[in-house]
C-alpha distance (Angstrom), angle and dihedral (degrees) to the residues before:
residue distance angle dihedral
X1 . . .
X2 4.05 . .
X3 3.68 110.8 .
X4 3.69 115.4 -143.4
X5 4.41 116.2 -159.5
X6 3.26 114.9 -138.1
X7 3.89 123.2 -137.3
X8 3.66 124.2 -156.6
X9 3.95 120.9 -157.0
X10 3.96 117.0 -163.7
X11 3.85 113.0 -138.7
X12 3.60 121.6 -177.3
X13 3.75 112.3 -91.0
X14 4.02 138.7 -164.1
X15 3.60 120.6 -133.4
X16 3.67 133.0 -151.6
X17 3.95 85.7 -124.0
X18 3.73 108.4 134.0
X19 4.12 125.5 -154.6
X20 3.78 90.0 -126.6
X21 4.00 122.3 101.9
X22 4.29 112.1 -75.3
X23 3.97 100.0 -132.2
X24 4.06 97.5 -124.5
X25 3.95 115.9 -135.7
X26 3.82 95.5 -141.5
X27 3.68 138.1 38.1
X28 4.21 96.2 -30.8
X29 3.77 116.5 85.6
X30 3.56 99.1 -166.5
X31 4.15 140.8 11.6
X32 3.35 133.2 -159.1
X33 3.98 117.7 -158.8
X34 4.07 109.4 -139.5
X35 3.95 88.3 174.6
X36 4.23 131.0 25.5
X37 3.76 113.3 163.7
X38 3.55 107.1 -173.7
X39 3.64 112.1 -124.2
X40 3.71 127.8 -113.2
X41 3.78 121.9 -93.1
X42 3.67 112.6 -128.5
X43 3.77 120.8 -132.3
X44 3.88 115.9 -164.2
X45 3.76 121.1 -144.7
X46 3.80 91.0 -108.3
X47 3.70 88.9 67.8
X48 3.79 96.5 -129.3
X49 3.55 117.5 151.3
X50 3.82 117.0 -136.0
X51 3.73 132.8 -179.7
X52 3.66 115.4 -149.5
X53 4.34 145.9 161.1
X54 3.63 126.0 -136.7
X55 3.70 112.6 -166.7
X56 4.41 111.4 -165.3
X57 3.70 124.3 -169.7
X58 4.30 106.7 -152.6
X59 3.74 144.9 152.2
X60 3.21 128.1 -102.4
X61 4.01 105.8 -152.1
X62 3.90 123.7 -151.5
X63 4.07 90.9 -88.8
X64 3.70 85.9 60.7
X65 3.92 92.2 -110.3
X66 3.36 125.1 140.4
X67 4.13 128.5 -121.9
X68 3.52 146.4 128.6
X69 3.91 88.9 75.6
X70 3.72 117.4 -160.5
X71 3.94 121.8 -179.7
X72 3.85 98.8 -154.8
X73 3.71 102.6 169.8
X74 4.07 136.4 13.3
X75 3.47 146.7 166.1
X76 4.01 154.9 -176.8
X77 3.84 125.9 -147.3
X78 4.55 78.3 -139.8
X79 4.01 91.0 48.5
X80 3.65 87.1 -122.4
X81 3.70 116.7 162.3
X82 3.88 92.0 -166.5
X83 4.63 87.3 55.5
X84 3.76 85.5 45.6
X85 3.79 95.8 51.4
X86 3.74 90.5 44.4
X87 3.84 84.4 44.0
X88 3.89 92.7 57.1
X89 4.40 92.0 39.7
X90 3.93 84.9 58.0
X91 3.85 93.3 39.9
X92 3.68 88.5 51.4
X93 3.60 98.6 45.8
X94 3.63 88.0 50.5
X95 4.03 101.9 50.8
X96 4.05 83.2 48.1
X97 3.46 90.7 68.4
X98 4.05 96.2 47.2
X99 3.91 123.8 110.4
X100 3.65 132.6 -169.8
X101 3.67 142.6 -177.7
X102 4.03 103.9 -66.3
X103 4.03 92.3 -100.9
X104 4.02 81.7 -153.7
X105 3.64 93.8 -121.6
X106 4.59 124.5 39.0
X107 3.46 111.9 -93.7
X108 3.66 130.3 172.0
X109 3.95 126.1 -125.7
X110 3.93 130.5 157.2
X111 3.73 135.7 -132.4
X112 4.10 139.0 -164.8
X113 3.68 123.0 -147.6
X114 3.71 124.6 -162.8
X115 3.65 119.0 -145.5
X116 3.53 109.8 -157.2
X117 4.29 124.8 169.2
X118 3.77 119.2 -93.6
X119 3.75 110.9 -133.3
């Protein structure tokens, strides 16, 4: 059996992450983002381009960071487990870095990000 590593190279990527409140699911009636960076679209070594969502469940706590980081759904338009799980390490990276307005007490909310290939 010939074993063949796999590289990943991190372009830039645009999310579907809008500027306007996220609606939290818990005790938090409204969110404001301060800081989104997009994350990185991951291109395997076989140079096939996939489209793909992540959707992540987390808490915002009362500084407005993010953590407890959940991946509760995710998909590939190829049905590949190994884009989705490098789907869901970029999403994840990504949401780590977010900040909001301190809601004043944690609160959890949710969020879907859309990778979609950079021409």
């Amino acid at each position: 059996m010939k074993i063949i590593p796999t590289i990943l190279i991190l372009l830039p990527l645009t999310i579907s992450a809008s500027q306007e409140p996220v609606v939290a699911t818990n005790k938090c009636t409204e969110l404001f983002a301060l800081k989104q960076p997009p994350p990185s679209y991951p291109v395997m070594a076989t140079g096939e381009v996939v489209s793909g969502e992540v959707e992540i469940s987390f808490v915002v706590n009362s500084q407005g960071l993010t953590e407890n980081l959940t991946v509760t759904a995710f998909s590939s338009s190829n049905n590949s487990k190994e884009w989705e799980k490098a789907f869901a390490l970029q999403a994840m990276r990504a949401v780590k870095a977010w900040l909001y307005s301190p809601p004043g007490e944690s609160c959890t909310t949710s969020a879907t990000l859309s990778f979609e290939p950079q021409n």
